[in-house]
N, C-alpha and C positions, 0 to 999 in steps of 0.2 A: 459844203454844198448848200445851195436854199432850195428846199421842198415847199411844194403846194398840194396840203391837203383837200381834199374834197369829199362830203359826207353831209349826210343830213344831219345825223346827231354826232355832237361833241360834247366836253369837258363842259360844265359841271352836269349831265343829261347820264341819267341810271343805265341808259340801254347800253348791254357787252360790250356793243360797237363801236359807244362814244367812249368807252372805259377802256379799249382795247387802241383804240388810236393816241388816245390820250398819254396813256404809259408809253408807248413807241415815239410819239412826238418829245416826249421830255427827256426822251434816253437822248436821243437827235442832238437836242439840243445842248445835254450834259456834254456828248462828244465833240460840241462846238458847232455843229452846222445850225443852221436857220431855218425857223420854221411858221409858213402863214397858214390860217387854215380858213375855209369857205366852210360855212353850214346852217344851219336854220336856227332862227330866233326863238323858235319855239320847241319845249319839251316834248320829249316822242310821245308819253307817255301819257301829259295832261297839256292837254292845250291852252289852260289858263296860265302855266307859268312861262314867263318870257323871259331871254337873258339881255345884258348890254347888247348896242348891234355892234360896237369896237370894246376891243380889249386886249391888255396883256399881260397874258395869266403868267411867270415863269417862263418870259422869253419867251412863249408861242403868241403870235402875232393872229387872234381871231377877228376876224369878218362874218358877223350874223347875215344872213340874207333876211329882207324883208318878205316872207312870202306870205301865202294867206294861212289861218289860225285857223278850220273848222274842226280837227282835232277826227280821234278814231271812230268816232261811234256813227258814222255813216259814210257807206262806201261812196257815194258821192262827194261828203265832203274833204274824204281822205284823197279821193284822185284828185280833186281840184288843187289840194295842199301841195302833192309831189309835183302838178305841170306846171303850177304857180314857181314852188323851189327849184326848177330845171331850166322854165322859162328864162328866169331872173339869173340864175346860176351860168347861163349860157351867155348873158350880155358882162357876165363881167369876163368871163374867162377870152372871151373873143376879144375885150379893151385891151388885155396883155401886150404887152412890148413882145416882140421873140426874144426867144432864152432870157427871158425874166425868172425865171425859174430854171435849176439846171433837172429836175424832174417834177413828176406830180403823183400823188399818190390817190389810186379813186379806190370806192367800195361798190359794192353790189345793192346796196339800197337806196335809194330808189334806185330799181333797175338803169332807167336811164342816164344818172349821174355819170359812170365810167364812159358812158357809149361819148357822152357831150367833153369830158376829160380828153380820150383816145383822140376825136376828131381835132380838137385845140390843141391837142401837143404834138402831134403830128405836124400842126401848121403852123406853129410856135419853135419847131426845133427843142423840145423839151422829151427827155424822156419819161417812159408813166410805167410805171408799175400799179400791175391790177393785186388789190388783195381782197381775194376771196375768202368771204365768213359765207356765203351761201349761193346758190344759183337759182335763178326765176327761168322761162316759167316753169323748169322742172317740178320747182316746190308747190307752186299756184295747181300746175294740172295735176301731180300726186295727192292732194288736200282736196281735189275736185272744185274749185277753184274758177279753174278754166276749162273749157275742153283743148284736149288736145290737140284737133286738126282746127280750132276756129284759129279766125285771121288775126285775132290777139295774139294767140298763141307762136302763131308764124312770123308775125314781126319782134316780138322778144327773141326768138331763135334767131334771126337774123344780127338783129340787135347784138346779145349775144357774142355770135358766129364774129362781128365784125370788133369788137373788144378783144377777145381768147386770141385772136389772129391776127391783131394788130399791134399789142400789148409787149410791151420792150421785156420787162418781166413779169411774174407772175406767183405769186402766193399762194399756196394750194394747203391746206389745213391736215389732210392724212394723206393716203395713196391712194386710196379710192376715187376721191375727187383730184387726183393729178393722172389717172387715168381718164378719169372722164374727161377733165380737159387737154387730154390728149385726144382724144376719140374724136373731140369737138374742133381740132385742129389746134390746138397749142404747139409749139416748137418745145421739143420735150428741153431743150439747152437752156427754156427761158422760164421753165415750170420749177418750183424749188416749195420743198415740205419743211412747213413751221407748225406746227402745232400753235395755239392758245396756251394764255398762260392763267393763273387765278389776278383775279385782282383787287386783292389784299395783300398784305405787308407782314400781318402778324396773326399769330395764332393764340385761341384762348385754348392754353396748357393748365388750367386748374381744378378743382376736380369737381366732375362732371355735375353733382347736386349743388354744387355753387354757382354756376353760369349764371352771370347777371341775366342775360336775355330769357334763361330758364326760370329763374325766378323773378322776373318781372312778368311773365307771362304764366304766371301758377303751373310748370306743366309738371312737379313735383318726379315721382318717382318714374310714372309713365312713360315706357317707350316711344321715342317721338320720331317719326316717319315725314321728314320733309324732304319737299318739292321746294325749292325757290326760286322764279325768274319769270318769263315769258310764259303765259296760260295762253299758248298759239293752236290753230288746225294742227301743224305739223308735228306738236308733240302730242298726241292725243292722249287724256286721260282717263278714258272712259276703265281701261283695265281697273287701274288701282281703284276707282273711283267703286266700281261693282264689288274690287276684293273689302274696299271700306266698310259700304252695307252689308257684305257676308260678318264680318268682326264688329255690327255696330253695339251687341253685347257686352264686348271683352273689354273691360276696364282698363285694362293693362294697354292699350294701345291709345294714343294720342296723332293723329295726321295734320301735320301743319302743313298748308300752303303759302308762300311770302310769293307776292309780285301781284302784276299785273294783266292785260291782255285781255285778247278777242274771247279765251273761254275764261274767263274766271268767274263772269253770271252764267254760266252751265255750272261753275261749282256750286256755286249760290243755291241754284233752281234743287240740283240735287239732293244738297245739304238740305235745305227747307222742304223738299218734298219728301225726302224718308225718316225725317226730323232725327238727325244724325248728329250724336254728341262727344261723338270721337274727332269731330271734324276742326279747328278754327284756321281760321281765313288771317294775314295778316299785311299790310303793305310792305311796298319795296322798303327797306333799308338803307342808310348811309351807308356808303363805301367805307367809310369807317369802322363801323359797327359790325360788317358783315364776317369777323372772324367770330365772333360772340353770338348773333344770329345762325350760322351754319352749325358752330359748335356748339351749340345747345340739342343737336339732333343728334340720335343714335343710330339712323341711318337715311343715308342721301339717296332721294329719288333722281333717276337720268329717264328720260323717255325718250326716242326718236320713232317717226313716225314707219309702215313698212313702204317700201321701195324709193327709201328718202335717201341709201347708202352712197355717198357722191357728190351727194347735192346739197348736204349739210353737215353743221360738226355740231353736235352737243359738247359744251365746254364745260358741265358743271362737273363731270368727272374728275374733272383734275382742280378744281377747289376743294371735293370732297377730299380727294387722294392728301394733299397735302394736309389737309386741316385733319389728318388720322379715321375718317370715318367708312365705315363698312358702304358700300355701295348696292341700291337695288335697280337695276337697270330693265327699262322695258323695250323689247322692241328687236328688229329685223339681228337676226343672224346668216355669216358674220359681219362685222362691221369695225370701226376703231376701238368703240367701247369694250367689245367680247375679243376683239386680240387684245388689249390690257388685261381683261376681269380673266380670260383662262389661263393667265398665265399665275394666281392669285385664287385662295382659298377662301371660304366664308363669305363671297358677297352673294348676293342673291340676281340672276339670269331667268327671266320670263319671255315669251313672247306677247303680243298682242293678242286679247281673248284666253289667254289661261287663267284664269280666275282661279281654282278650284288651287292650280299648280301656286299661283301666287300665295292666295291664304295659306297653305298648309307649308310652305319655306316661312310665311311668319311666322307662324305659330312654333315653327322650327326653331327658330332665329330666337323667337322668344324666351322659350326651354333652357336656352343654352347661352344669351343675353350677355352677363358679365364676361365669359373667356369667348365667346367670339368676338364682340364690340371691340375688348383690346386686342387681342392676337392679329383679327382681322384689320385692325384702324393701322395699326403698325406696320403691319407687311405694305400696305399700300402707301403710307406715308413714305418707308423707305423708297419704294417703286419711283414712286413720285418726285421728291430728290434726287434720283440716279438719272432718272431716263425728262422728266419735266420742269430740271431748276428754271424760274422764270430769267435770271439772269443770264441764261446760259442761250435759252433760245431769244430773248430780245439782242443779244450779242449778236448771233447768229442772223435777225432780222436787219439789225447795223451793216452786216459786214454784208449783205447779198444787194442792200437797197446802195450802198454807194461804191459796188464793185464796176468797174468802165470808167 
């Protein structure tokens, strides 16, 4: 089959989404079908780096769009970025021949992207599968964002409303968001659950005071408490962030942040305002590296935001899971993360604002360090393997995307 991907960010771009396209596109391709992909020249994440505008990475056939560069750090320049990339992304899709493509594949970011996909494969005689990593403006007006009843808000819902309803099939990440996109009108025959998968390859299995990344970053014996990925509204940090300043005494604790995003000068501000030296900040990572990077923590932070349950997946759970490490999860119950964690002992479940609850499960955690870190890294590792082989659910992605 020849697929047409459609996405802002792609291969070689840090963000999960271009990481998570990218493995599905070269599975595609290992199975023999073809694959082109549309997406932006520019990194999500830093606006100064640009990629070729043609290329061919391993048989995926990319197309950069030229759109405008102002990059994240002002909301004006960031909307101009997405109408600019939609704009432009819309003149090429409309040039298509019919059935130049025997499907297409859109994402949820920018919002618009799938809406301008749906309308052109529809008129194209192409089928589209929507996959959904998350939903606007659910996430916009739960972050406060947007208001709820403004006329922004009511044209994304339309928006939306005409994607869910139009969309041949559909990717829904746990059950809660295939609920909701049922609610929203999905054809439940066309809604099908994949989970996310990690994405790395291998795991650092050595012992744990030898981890290059560990000892490249002095964090010695110290309990190391990371977070890595997206510093967004929607995951908020402010919990851990307050149980940090409660533990900024205890030596014994190290909090590493790795990534990027809209809060990561809130971490800044607060690290330098309570002059906090349990704290270090660190960049994104190679996808390379990132088994060495995760595995130098003794335990992986997930946060999701409250009444996000539907409307997003936090996916680092199951990098955690497989690379062996204890999990501390913050955020709405239940959700996909607390059906995995209660079914599993030893990782640590807070809500939003338990501060008091969090500090005192580390101090826990701490106490008892050596035999939970293993007992606990392992039960989940297994979990992880049984129920999240990545090879088992990118199969599974194969087989749903070229069934008709």
């Amino acid at each position: 089959m020849d697929f047409l991907v459609i996405s802002q960010v792609f291969w070689p771009d840090t963000a999960s989404t271009a990481q998570h396209l990218y493995d599905l596109a070269e599975e595609l391709t290992r199975e023999g079908h073809r694959v082109t992909v549309y997406c932006s020249r520019y990194a999500y994440e830093n606006n100064q780096i640009k990629f070729p505008v043609r290329e061919d990475h391993r048989n995926i056939q990319i197309h950069r769009i030229r759109n405008t560069g102002f990059g994240k750090k002002h909301t004006l320049g960031r909307l101009i970025d997405f109408a600019s990339f939609n704009f432009l992304l819309f003149f090429k899709l409309i040039g298509l021949r019919r059935k130049s493509f025997d499907a297409m594949i859109g994402m949820t970011s920018p919002p618009l992207v799938s809406f301008l996909g749906v309308f052109v494969a529809r008129r194209k005689k192409m089928k589209f599968i929507y996959w959904v990593m998350d939903l606007q403006p659910e996430l916009a007006i739960a972050s406060g964002m947007i208001r709820a009843n403004s006329f922004l808000a009511r044209i994304l819902n339309r928006i939306g409303n005409y994607i869910i309803r139009n969309a041949n099939t559909i990717i829904a990440l746990d059950k809660y968001m295939r609920d909701y996109l049922l609610k929203r009108g999905a054809d439940k025959d066309h809604v099908h659950i994949v989970p996310v998968w990690p994405v790395f390859e291998k795991t650092y299995e050595g012992i744990r005071e030898q981890n290059p990344f560990r000892l490249q970053n002095k964090f010695g014996d110290r309990l190391v408490i990371m977070y890595s990925g997206n510093h967004s509204y929607i995951h908020p940090l402010d919990t851990l962030l307050n149980a940090i300043l409660k533990l900024k005494d205890d030596n014994d604790f190290l909090f590493v942040f790795i990534g990027e995003g809209v809060r990561k000068k809130d971490v800044i501000k607060f690290t330098e305002l309570h002059k906090l030296k349990n704290v270090l900040q660190l960049p994104y990572q190679p996808r390379n590296n990132i088994h060495q990077s995760l595995g130098s923590s003794d335990l992986q932070v997930v946060i999701m935001g409250d009444n996000l349950v539907g409307y997003t997946h936090p996916n680092k759970i199951y990098g955690a899971m497989f690379l062996g490490k204890p999990v501390l999860y913050i955020g709405p119950h239940p959700s996909h993360v607390t059906e995995i964690l209660n079914a599993l002992e030893g990782n640590i479940v807070v809500s939003h604002n338990q501060v008091d609850e969090l500090v005192q499960k580390l101090l826990s955690f701490k106490r008892g360090k050596g035999e939970i870190i293993q007992k606990t890294g392992e039960q989940n590792q297994l979990l992880a393997y049984h129920d999240f082989d990545p090879k088992n659910l990118k199969a599974r992605m194969i087989d749903i995307l070229t069934a008709g």
